[in-house]
N, C-alpha and C positions, 0 to 999 in steps of 0.2 A: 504494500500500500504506500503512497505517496503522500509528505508532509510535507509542507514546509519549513517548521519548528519543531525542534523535538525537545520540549523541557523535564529536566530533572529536578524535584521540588522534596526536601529533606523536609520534613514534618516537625509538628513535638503538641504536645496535649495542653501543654504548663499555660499559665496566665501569668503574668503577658508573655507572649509568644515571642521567645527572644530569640530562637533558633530557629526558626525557618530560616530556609535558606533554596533560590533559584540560581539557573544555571540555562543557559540553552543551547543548542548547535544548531547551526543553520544547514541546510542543503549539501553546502561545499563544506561542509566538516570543521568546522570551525568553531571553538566551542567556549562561552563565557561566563563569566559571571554575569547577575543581572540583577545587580545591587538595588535596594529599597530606598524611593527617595526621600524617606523621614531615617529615621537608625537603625531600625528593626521592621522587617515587613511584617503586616498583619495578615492573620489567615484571610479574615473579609479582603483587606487587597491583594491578594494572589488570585481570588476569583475574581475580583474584579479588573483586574492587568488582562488573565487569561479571558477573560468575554470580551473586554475592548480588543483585544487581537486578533478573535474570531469574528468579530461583529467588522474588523478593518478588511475581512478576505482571506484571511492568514490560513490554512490547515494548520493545525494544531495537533500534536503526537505529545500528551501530558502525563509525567508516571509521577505518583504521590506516591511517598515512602507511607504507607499506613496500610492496615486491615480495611477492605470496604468493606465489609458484612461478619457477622461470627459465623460458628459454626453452626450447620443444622442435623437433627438428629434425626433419620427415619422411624417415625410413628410417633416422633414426639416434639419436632419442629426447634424453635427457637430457645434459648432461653431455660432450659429443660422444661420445657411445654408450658411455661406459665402465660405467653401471646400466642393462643392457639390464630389470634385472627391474621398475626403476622406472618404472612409466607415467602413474600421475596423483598432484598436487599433496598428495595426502593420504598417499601413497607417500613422497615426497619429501620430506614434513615429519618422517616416521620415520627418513630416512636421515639429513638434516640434525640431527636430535636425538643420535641415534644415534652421527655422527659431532663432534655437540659434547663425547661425552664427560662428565662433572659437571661443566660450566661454570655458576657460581653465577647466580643470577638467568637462568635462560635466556643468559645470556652464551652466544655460539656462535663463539667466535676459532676454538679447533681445529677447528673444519670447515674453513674456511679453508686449513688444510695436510693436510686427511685427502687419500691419496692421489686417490680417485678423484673427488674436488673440485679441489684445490690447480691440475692442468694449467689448468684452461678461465679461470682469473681472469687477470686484469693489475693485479700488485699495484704495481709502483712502473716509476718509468724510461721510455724508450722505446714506445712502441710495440710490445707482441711479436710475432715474427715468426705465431704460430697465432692473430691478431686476425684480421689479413685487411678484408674493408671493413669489418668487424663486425656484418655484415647477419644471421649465425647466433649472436649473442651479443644480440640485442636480442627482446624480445616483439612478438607484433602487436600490442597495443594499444599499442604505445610508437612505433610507426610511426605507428599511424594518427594517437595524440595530436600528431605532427608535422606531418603531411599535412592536418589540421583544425586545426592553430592553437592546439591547447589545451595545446602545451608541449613540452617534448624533453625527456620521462624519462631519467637516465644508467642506460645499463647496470648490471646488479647484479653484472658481473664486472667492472667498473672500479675497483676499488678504489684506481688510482693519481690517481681525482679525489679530493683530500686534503679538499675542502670538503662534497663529498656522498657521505658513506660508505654508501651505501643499500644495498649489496652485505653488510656487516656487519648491517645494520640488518633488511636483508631476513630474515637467516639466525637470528639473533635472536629476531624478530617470528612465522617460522615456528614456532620453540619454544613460541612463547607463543601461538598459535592453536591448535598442537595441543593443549596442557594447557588452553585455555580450552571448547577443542570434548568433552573430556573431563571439565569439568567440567560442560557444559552437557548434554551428551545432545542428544536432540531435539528440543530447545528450542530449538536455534540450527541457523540456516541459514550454510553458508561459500559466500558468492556469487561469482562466477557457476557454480563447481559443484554448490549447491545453490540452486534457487529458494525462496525463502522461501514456505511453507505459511502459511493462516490461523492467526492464533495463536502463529507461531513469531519467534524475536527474531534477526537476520539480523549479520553482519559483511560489509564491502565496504573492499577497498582503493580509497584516494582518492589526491591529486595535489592539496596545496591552494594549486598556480599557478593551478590551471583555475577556482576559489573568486576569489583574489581578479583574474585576467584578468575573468571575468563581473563583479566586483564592482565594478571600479576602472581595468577598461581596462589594466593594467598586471601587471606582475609584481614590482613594490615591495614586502618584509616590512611589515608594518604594527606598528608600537610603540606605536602611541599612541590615546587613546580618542575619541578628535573622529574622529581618520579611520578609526579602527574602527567607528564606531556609523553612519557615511556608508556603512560596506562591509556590513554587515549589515544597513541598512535594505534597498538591494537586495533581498533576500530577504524583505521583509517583516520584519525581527526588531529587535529591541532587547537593548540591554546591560544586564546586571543590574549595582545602583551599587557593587559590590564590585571593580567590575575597577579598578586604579587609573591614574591620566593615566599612566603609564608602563611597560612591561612588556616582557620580552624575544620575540622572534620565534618561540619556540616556543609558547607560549600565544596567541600573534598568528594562528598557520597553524591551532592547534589549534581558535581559537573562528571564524574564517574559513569553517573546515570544517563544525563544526555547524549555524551558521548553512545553510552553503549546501547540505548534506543533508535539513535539514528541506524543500527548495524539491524539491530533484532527488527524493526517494524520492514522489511522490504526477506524477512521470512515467514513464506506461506508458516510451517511448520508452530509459530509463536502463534498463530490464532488460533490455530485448531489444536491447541498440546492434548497428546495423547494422556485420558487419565478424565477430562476434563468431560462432563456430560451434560444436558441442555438443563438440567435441573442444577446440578453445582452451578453451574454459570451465572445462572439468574440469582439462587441461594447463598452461595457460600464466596462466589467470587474467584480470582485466582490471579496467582504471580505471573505477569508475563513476563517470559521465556521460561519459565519454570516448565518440563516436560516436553520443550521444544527439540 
């Protein structure tokens, strides 16, 4: 498929949103930073950059570091069956809004203790007894990404991994697809429950272990521009001379990611990954290139 843009957008749950962080490459492989013009981007402004771009003609190819969807359980649905009415991920980003309450910037803490969220998570301490092996707390593709080597996703109900809050980040992120998907119309595809159409500007949740794993053999953040421009040549791409010899890990995963989306979106094999069925799709969501 053919883009334009292809941006890599590093996430975080927290208020205020100090780490986000953008990146994008263009056509001719060329890949930047796309620094926020107050100190910190907001998550409301990354939807809204990303709609003014679409709304200017732009194809758009967007991979958000986060969970779009949890996991869904056969015969017992979301949640461990406590929203029996919620069946697909686009259900689920109503109820998580719903239940964030006015949390500024998409901020989503109160989901977090809305009742019929708060049971399924593990928010600190032990091990809770309704974990179990965690085999109903985890997505297919966060298997499969194990089973193939492309990384071990943490659950998005872990919230007692104090380093990888993705479980906040996810719930967050949800906010900010739904208000992005609202502001885009049919302009924009949510993948893998929407196939991108000719013409239409796509979003895909990414994993940018699996970026710099293909990049670099490794799962090392990259800080630095020598071994950044080593990681994105891989991909055929280059750095624009703005990014400076030194930079923190979020704009490290976020330009990792551009890079390495401009390679994956022009393989048939990334849309259709093997593992992936029309029910996960819509339900549980899935890493692209994960199974590709």
């Amino acid at each position: 498929m053919e883009f334009d843009l292809f941006l890599g957008i590093d996430w975080t749950g927290a208020q205020p949103a100090r780490a986000v962080a953008v990146a994008a490459c263009d056509k001719a492989g060329l890949v930047r930073p796309v620094w926020p013009c107050d100190r910190y981007w907001r998550r409301q402004k990354v939807a809204d950059w990303i709609a003014a771009e679409i709304a200017s003609g732009r194809r758009i190819l967007a991979g958000f570091d986060f969970g779009f969807a949890m996991p869904w359980v056969e015969g017992v649905g979301y949640l461990d069956g406590r929203v029996p009415d919620v069946t697909d991920m686009f259900a689920l980003w109503d109820l998580v809004d719903q239940a964030s309450g006015d949390g500024d910037d998409d901020f989503a803490g109160a989901a977090v203790h809305d009742p019929r969220l708060f049971p399924s998570f593990w928010i600190n301490g032990p091990t809770p007894a309704h974990w179990g092996d965690g085999a109903t707390k985890r997505r297919r593709v966060e298997v499969v990404a194990a089973e193939t080597g492309a990384g071990t996703p943490v659950s998005l109900f872990k919230l007692a991994a104090a380093a990888k809050q993705v479980g906040k980040a996810s719930l967050a992120g949800m906010r900010t697809l739904k208000r992005l998907r609202t502001l885009t119309g049919d302009r924009l595809a949510v993948w893998p429950a929407e196939q991108p159409a000719p013409g239409q500007s796509a979003v895909v949740e990414i994993y940018p272990t699996l970026f710099r794993k293909q990049a670099l053999g490794g799962v090392r953040k990259i800080t630095g521009r020598a071994a950044m421009a080593n990681a994105v040549a891989h991909f055929d791409c280059t750095l624009s001379p703005d990014l400076p010899e030194q930079f923190d890990d979020h704009i490290g995963d976020a330009i990792i990611t551009a890079a390495g989306l401009s390679r994956l979106a022009g393989q048939a094999s990334a849309w259709t990954p093997v593992g992936m069925t029309p029910d996960i799709a819509r339900r549980e969501g899935w890493i692209f290139g994960v199974g590709a």
